[in-house]
DODREN-37283 format. One line per 5 residues: number of its first residue (from 1); for each residue x, y, z of N, C-alpha, C, O. Coordinates in Angstrom, 2 decimals. Example, Ala and Ser with C-alpha at 12.3 -4.5 7.8 and 13.67 -1.06 7.14 Angstrom:
! residues 2
1	13.19 -5.69 7.80 12.30 -4.50 7.80 13.20 -3.30 7.80 14.24 -3.32 8.46; 12.85 -2.25 7.08 13.67 -1.06 7.14 12.90 0.03 7.87 13.41 1.14 8.04;
END
This chain:
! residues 220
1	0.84 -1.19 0.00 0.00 0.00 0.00 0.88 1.25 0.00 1.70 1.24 0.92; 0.93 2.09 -0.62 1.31 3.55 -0.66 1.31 4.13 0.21 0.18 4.15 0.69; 2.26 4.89 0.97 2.08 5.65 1.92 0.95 7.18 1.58 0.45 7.69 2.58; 0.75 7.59 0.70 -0.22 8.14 0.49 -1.87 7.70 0.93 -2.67 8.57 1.28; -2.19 6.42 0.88 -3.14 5.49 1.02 -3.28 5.36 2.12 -4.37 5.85 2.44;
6	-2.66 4.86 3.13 -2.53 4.64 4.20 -3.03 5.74 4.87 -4.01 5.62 5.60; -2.26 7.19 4.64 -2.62 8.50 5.31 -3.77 8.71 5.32 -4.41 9.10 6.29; -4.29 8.40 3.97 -5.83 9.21 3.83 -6.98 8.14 5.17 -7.63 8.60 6.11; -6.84 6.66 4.74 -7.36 5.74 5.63 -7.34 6.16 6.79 -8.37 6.03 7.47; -6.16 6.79 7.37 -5.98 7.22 9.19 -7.13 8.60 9.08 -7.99 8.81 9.94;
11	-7.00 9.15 8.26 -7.80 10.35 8.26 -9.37 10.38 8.37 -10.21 11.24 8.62; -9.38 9.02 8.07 -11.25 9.04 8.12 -11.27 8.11 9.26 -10.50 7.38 9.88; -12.60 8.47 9.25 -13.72 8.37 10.45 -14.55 7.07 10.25 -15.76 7.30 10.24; -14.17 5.48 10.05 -14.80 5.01 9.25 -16.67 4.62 9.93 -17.67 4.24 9.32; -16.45 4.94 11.43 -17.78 4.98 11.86 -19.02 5.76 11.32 -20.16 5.39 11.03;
16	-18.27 7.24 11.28 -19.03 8.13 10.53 -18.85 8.45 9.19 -19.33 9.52 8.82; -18.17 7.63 8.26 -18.16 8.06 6.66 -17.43 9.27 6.62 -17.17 9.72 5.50; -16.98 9.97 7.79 -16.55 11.33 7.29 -14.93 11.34 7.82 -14.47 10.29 8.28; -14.16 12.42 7.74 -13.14 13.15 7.98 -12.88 13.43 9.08 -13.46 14.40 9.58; -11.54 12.38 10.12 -11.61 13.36 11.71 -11.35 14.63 11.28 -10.88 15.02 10.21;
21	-11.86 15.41 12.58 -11.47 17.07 12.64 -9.98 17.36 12.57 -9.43 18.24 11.91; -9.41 16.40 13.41 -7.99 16.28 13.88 -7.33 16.64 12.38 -6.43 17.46 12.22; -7.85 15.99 11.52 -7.45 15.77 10.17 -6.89 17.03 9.61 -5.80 17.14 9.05; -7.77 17.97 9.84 -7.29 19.02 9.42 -6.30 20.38 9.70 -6.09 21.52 9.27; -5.84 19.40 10.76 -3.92 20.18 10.83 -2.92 19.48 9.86 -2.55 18.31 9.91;
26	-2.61 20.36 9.06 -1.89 19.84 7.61 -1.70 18.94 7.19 -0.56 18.52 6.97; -3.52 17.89 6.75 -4.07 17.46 5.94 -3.15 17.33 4.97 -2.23 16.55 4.71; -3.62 18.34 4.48 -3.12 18.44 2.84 -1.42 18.67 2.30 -0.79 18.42 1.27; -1.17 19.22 3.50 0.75 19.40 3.39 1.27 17.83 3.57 2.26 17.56 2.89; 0.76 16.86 4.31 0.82 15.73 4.45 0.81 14.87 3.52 1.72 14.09 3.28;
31	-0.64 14.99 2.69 -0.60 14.33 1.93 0.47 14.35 0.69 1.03 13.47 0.04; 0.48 15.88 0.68 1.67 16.11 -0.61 3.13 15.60 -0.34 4.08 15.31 -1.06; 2.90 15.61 0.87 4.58 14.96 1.12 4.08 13.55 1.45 5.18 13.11 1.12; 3.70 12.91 1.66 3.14 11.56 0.97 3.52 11.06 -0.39 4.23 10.07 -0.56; 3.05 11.72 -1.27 3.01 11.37 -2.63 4.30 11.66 -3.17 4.64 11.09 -4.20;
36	5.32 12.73 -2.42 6.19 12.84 -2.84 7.16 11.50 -1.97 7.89 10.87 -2.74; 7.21 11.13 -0.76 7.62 10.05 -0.25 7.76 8.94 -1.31 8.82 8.47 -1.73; 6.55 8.61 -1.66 6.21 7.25 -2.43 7.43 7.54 -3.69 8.46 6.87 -3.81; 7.13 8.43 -4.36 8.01 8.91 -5.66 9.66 8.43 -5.37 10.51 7.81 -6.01; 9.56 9.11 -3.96 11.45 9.16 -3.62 11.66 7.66 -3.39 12.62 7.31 -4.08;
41	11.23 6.81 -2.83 11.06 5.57 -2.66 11.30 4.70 -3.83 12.19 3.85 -3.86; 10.48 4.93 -4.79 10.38 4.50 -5.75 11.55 5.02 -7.18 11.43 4.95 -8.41; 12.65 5.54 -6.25 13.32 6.29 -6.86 13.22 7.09 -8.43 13.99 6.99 -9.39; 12.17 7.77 -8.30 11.82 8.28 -9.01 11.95 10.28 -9.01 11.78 11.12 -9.89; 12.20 10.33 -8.02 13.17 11.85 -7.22 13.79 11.71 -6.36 13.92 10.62 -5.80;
46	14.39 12.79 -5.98 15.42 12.53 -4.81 15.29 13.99 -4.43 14.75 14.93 -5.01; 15.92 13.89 -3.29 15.86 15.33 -2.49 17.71 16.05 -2.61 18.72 15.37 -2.45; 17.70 16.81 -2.77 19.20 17.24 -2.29 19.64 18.35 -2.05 19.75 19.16 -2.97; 19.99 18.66 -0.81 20.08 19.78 0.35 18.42 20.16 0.20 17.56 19.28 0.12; 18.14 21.39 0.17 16.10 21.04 0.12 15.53 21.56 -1.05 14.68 22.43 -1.24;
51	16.27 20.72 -1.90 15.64 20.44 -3.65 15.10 19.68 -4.09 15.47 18.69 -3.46; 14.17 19.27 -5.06 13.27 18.45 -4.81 13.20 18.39 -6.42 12.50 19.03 -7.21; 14.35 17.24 -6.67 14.35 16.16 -7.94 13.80 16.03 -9.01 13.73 17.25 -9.15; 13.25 15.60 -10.06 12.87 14.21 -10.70 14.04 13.81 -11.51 14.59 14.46 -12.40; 14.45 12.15 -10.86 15.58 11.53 -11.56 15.19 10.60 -12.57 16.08 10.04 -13.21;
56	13.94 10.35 -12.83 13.77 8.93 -13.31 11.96 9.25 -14.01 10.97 9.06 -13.31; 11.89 9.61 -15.10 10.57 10.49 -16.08 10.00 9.00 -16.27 8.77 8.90 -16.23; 10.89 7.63 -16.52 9.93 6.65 -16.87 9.01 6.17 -15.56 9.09 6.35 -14.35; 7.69 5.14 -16.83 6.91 4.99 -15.70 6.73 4.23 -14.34 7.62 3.39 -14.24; 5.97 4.24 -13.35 6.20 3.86 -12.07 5.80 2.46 -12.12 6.54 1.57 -11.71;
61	4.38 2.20 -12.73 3.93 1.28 -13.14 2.21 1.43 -12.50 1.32 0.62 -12.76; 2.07 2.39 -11.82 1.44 2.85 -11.42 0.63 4.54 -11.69 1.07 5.63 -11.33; -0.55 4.27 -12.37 -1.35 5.18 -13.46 -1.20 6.54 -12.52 -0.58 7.57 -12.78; -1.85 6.24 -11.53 -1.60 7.71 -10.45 -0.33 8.26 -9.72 -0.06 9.46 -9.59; 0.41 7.21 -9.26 1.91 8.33 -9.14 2.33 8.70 -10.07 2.93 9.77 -9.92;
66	2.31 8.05 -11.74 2.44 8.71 -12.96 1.84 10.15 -13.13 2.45 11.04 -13.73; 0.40 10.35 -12.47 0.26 11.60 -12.70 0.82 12.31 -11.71 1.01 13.49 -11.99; 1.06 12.05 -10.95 1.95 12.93 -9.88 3.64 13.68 -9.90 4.24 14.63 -9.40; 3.84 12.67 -10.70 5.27 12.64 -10.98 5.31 13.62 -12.27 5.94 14.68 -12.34; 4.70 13.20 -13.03 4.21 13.93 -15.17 3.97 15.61 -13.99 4.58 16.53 -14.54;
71	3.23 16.12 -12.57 3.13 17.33 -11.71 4.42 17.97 -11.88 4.76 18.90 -12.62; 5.19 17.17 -10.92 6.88 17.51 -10.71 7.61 17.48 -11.88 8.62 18.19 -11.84; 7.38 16.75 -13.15 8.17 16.94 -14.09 8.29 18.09 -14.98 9.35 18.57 -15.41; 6.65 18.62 -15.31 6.11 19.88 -15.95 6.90 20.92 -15.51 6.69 21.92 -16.19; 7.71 21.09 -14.68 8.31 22.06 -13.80 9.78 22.73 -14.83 10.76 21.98 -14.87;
76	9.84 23.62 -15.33 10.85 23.73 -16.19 12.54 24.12 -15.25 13.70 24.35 -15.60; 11.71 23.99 -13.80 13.16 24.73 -13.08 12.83 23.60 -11.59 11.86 23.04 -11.09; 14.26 23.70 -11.35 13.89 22.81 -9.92 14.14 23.61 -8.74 15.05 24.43 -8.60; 13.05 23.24 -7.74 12.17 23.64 -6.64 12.88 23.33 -5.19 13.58 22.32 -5.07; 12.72 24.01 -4.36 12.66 23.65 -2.98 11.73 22.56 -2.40 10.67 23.15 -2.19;
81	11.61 21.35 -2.07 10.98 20.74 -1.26 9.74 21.56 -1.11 8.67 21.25 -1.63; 10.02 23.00 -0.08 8.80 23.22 0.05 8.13 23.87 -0.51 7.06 24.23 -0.03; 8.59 24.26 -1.84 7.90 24.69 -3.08 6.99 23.39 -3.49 5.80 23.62 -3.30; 7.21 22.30 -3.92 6.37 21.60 -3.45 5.31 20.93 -2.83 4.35 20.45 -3.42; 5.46 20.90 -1.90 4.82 20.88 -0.82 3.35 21.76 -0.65 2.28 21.36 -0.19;
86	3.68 23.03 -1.14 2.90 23.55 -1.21 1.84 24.12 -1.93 0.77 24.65 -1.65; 2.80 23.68 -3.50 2.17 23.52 -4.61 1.28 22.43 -4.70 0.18 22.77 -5.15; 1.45 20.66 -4.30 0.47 20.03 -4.49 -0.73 20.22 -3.45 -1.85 19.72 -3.58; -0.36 20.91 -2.52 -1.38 20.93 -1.44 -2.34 22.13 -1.82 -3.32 22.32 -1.10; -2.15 22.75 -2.66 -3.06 24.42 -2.84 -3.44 24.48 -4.38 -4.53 24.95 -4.72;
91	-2.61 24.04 -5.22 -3.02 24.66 -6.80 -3.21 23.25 -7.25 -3.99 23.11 -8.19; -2.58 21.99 -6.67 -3.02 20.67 -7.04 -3.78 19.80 -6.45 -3.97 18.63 -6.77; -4.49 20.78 -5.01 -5.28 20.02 -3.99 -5.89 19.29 -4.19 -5.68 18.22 -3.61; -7.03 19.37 -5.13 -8.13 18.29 -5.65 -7.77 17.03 -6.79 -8.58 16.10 -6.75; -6.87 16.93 -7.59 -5.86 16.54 -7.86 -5.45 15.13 -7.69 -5.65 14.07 -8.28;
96	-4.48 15.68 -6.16 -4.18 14.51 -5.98 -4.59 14.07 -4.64 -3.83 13.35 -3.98; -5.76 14.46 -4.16 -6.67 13.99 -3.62 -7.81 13.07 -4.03 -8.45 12.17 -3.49; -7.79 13.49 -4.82 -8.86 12.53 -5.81 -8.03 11.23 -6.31 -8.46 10.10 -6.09; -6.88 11.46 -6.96 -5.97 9.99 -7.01 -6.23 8.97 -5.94 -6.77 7.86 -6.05; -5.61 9.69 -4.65 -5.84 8.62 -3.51 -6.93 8.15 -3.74 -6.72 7.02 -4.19;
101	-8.29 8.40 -3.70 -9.46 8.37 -3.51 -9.73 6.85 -4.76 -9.83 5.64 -4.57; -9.76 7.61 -5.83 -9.72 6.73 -6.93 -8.78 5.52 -7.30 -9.15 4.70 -8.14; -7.59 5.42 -6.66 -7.10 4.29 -6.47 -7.33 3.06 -5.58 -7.30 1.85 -5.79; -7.67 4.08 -4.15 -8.40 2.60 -3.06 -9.90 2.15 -3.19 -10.48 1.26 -2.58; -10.47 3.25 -4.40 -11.94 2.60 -4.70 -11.57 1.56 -6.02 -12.34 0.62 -6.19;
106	-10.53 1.69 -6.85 -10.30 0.86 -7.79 -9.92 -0.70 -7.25 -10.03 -1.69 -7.97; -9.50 -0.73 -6.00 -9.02 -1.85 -5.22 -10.14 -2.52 -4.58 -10.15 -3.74 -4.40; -11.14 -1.69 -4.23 -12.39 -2.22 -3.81 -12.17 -1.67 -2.30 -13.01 -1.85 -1.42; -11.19 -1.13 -2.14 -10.79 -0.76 -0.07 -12.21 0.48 0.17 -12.85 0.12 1.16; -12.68 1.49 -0.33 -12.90 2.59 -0.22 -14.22 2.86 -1.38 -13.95 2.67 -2.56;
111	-15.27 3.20 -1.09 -16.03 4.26 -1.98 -16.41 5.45 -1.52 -16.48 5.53 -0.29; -16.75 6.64 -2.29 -16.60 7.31 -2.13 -17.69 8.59 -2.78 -17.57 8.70 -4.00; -18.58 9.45 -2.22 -19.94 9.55 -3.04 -20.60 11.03 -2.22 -20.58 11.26 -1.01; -21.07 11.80 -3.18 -21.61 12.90 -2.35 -23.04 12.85 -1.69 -24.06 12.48 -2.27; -22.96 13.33 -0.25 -24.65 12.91 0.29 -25.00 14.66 0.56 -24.31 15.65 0.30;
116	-26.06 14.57 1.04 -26.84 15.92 1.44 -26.31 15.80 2.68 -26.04 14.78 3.30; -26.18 17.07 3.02 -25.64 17.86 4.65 -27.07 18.49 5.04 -27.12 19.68 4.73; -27.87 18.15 5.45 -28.90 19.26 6.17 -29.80 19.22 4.94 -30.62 20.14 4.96; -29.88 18.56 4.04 -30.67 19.03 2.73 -30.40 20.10 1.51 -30.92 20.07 0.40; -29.63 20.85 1.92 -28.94 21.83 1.64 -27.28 22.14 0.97 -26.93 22.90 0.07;
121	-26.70 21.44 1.63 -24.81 20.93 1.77 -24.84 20.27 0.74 -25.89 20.23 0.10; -23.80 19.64 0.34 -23.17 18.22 -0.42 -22.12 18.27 0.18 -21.38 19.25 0.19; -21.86 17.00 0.86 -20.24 16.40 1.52 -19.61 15.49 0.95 -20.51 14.70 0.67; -18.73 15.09 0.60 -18.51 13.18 0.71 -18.53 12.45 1.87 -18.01 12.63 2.97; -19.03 11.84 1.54 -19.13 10.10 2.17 -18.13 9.43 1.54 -17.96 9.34 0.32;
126	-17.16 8.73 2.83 -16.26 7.83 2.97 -16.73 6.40 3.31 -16.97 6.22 4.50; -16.90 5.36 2.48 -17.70 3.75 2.86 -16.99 2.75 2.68 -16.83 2.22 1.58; -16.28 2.23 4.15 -15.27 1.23 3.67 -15.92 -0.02 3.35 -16.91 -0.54 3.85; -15.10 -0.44 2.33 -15.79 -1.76 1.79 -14.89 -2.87 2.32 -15.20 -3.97 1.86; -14.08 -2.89 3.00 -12.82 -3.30 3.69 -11.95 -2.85 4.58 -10.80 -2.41 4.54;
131	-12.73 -3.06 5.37 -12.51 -2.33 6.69 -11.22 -2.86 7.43 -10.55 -2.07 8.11; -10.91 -4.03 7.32 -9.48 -5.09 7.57 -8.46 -4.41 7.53 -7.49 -4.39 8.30; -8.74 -3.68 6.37 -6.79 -2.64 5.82 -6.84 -2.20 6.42 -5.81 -2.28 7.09; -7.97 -1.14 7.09 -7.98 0.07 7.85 -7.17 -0.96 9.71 -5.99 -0.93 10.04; -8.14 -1.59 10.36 -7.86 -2.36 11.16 -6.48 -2.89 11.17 -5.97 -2.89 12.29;
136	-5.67 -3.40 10.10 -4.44 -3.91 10.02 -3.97 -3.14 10.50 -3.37 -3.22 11.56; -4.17 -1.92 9.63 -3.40 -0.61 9.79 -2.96 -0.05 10.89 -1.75 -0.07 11.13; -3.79 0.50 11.70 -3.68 0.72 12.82 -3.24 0.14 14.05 -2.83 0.69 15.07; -3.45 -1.59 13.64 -3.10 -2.45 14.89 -1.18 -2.18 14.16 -0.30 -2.06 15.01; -0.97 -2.15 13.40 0.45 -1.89 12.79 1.03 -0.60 13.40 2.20 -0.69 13.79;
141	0.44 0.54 13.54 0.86 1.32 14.55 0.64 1.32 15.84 1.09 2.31 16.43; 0.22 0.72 16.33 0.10 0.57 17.87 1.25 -0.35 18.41 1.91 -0.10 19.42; 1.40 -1.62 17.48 2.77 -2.09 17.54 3.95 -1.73 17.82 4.67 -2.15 18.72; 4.15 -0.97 17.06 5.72 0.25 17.13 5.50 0.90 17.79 6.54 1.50 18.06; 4.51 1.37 18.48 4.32 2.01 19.71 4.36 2.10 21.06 4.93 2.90 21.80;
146	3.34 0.74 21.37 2.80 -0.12 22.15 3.52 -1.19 22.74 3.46 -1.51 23.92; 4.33 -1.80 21.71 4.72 -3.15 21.33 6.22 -3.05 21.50 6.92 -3.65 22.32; 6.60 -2.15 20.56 7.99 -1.53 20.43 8.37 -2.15 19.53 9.59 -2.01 19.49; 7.86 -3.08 18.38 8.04 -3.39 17.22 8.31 -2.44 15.90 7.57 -1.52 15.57; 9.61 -2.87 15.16 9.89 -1.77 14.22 9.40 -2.08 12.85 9.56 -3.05 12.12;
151	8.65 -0.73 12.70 8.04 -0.50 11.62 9.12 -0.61 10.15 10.32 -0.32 10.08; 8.03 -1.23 8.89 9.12 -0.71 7.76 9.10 0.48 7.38 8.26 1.29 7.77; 9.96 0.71 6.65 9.88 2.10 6.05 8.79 2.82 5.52 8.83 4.03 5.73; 8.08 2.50 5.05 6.88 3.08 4.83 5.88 3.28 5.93 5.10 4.23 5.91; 5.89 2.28 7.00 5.07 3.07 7.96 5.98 3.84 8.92 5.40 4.56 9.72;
156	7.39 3.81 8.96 7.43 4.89 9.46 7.20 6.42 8.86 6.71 7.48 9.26; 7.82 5.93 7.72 7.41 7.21 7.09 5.23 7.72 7.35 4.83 8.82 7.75; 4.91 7.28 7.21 3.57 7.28 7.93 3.37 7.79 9.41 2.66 8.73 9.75; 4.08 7.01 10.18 4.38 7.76 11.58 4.70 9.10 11.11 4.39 10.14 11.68; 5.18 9.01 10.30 6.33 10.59 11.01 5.36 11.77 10.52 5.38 12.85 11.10;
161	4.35 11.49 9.26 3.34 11.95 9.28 2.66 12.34 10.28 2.98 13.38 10.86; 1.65 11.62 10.66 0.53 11.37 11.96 1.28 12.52 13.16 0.79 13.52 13.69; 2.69 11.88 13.31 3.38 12.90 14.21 3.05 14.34 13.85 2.33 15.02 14.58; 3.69 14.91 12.47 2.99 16.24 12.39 1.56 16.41 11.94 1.42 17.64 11.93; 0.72 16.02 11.67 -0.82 16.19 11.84 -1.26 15.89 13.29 -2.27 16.49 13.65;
166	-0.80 15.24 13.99 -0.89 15.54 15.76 -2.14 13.96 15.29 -2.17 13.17 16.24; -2.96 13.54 14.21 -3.73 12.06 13.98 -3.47 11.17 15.03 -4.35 10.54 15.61; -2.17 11.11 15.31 -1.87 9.80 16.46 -2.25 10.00 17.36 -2.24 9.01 18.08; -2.79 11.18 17.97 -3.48 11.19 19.03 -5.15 10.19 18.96 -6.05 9.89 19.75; -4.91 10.03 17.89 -6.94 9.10 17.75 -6.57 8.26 17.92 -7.31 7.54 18.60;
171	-5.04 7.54 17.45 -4.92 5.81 17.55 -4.31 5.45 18.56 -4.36 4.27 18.92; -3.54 6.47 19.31 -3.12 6.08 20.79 -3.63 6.26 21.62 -4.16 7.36 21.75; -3.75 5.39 22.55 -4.44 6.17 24.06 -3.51 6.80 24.59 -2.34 6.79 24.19; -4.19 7.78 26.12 -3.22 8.94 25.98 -2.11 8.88 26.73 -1.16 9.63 26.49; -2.09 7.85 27.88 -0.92 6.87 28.51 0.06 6.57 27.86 1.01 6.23 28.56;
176	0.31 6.54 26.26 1.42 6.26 25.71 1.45 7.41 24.39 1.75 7.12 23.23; 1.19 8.30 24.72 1.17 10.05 23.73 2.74 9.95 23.58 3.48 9.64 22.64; 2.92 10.32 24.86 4.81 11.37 24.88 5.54 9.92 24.54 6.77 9.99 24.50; 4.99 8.68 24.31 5.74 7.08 24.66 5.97 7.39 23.09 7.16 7.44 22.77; 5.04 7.59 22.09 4.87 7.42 20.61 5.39 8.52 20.50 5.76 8.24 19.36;
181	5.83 9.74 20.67 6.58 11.19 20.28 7.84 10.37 20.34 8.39 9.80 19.40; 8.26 10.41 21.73 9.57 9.57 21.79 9.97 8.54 20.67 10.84 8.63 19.80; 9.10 7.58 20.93 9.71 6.43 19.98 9.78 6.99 18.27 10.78 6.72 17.60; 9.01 7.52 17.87 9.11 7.98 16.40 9.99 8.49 16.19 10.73 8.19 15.25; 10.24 9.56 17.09 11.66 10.59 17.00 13.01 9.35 17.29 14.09 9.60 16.74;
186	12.95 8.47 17.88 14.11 7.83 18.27 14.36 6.79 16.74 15.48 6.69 16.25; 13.41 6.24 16.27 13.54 5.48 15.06 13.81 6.28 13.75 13.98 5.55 12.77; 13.87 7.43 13.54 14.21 8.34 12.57 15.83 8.95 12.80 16.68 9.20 11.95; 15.92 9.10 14.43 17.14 9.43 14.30 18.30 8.37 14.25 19.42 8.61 13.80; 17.80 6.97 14.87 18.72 6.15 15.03 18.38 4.85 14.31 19.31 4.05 14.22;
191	17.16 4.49 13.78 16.39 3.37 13.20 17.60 2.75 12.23 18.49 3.37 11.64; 17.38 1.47 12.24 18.20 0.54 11.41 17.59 0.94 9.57 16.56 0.32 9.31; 17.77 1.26 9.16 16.85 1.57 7.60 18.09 2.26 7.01 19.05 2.55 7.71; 18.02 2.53 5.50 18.78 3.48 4.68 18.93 4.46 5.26 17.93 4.90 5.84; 20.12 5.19 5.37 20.28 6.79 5.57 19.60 7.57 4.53 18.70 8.36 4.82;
196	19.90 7.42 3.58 19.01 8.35 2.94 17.34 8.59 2.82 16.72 9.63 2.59; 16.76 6.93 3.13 15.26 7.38 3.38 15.12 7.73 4.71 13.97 8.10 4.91; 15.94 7.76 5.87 15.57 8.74 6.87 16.13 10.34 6.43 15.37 11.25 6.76; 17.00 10.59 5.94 17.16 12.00 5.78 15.82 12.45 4.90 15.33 13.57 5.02; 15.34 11.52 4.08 14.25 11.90 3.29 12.74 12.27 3.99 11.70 12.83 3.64;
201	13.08 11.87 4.71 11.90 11.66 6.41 12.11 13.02 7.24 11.14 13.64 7.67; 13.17 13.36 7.41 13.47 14.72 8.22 13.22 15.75 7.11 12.42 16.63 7.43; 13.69 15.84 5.97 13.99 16.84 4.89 12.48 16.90 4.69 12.13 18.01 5.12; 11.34 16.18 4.22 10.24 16.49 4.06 8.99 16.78 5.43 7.85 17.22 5.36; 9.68 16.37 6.47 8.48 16.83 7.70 9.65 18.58 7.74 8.98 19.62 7.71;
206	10.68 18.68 7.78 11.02 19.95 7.61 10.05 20.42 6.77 9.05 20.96 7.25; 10.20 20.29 5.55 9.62 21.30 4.24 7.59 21.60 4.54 6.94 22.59 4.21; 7.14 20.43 5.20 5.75 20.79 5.67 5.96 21.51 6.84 4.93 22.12 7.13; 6.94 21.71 7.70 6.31 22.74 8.67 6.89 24.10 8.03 6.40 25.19 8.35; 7.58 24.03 7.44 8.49 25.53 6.65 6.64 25.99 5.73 5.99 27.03 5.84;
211	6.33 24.76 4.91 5.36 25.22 4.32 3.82 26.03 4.91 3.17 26.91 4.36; 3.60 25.35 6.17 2.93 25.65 6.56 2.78 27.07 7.44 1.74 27.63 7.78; 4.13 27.46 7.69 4.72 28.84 8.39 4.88 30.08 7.16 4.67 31.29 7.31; 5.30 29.41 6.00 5.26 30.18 5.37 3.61 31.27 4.18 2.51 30.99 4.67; 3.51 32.00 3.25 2.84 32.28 2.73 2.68 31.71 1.52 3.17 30.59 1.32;
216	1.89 32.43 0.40 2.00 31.66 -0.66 2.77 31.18 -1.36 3.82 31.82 -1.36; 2.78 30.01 -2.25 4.01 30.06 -3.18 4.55 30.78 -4.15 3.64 31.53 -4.51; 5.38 30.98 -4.70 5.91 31.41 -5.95 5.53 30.61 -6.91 6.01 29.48 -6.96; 4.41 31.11 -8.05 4.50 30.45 -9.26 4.94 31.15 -10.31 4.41 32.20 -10.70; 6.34 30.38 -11.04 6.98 31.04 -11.99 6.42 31.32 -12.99 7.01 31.93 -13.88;
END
C-alpha cells in the first residue's frame, strides 16, 4: 500500500463516513509529502540539500503516481521541497486527492460519493468496503508504539506523518502520547533503515512545517 493510502485511511472516520477534525492540521501538506515520499522511494526523485528532484521520467507502473510525478516533471526549473509541498497541497489540492481516492476505490478498499448535509450541503461520504486494511493498519501502529516493534519504512514514514498532523493522538491512548513522540523521533534518528530514506523523512516533515509557516508560493 502507498504511503499516500494509508494516510488518507488514518484520516477518516470510518464509523461516521466522514473526515476526523484532527485531520485538518496539515491534511493536505501531508498528503503532498506523501506522494512525494512514495516517488522518492520508488526512486523516481530525490531530495538534495532542500531540492526536490525528478531523476527517473519513466513509468512507475502505477497510473496515479504517474500523474503525480508527469506534476513535478512539468516544472521547467527545480524547486525547494517546500515549493512543493505547497504547490500540491493548494493549486493541485483536488488533484491529488482525488488519485488517492480513486485508487483505493479501484481496489475495492474505499467508496466514495456525495450525500446531502442538512438538505442543503453536499459532503462526501467515505464507505469502507474493507474495513481489515484500515484495522491492520492501525493495529500496525500501535505495535511500534505499544509493542515496540519496528516498523518498515513506509510506515514509518507514515508515523512521522501522523506525528505532524498531531492524527496519532486518535490511535493512541493517551498513557502512551509522549511514549509514541519519543519512539518515532528515536527510530528516525537512530532506526536501522537506509540513511538516505531517513534524511528523506526529516527533509520532508522539515519542508511541511516551513510550508505551513510560510505564505503563498511562488508560481513562476
Amino acid at each position: 500500500m502507498l504511503i499516500c493510502e494509508s494516510y488518507l485511511l488514518i484520516t477518516l472516520d470510518e464509523s461516521k463516513g466522514k473526515k476526523y477534525l484532527r485531520a485538518g492540521i496539515a491534511k493536505d501538506e501531508c498528503f503532498a509529502g506523501a506522494w512525494i515520499m512514495d516517488l522518492i522511494l520508488r526512486r523516481k526523485a530525490s531530495i538534495e540539500g532542500k531540492k526536490l528532484s525528478v531523476i527517473d521520467t519513466n513509468s512507475t507502473g502505477d497510473k496515479y503516481l504517474d500523474e503525480v510525478l508527469s506534476i513535478l516533471n512539468d516544472s521547467k526549473m527545480t524547486h525547494k521541497t517546500r515549493y512543493w509541498i505547497r504547490i500540491l497541497s493548494s493549486q493541485h489540492k483536488i488533484t491529488v486527492y482525488d488519485l488517492i481516492l480513486k485508487r483505493l476505490e479501484s481496489q475495492g478498499v474505499l467508496k466514495f460519493e456525495k450525500e446531502s448535509f442538512l438538505k442543503i450541503f453536499k459532503r462526501w461520504g467515505y464507505f469502507f468496503l474493507q474495513p481489515e486494511v484500515k484495522q491492520s493498519l492501525v493495529e500496525q501502529i500501535r505495535n511500534v508504539i505499544i509493542n515496540n516493534l519496528d516498523p518498515d519504512i513506509n510506515l514509518l514514514c507514515l508515523l512521522s506523518l501522523l506525528k505532524i498532523s498531531r492524527l496519532i493522538k486518535v490511535y493512541i491512548p493517551k498513557e502512551y502520547r509522549k511514549v509514541a513522540k519519543y519512539r518515532i523521533n528515536e527510530l528516525i534518528r537512530f532506526g536501522k533503515y537506509d540513511p538516505k530514506h531517513l534524511e528523506m523523512i526529516v527533509s520532508i516533515r522539515k519542508a511541511i512545517k516551513d510550508a505551513l509557516s510560510g505564505g503563498a508560493p511562488y508560481i513562476p
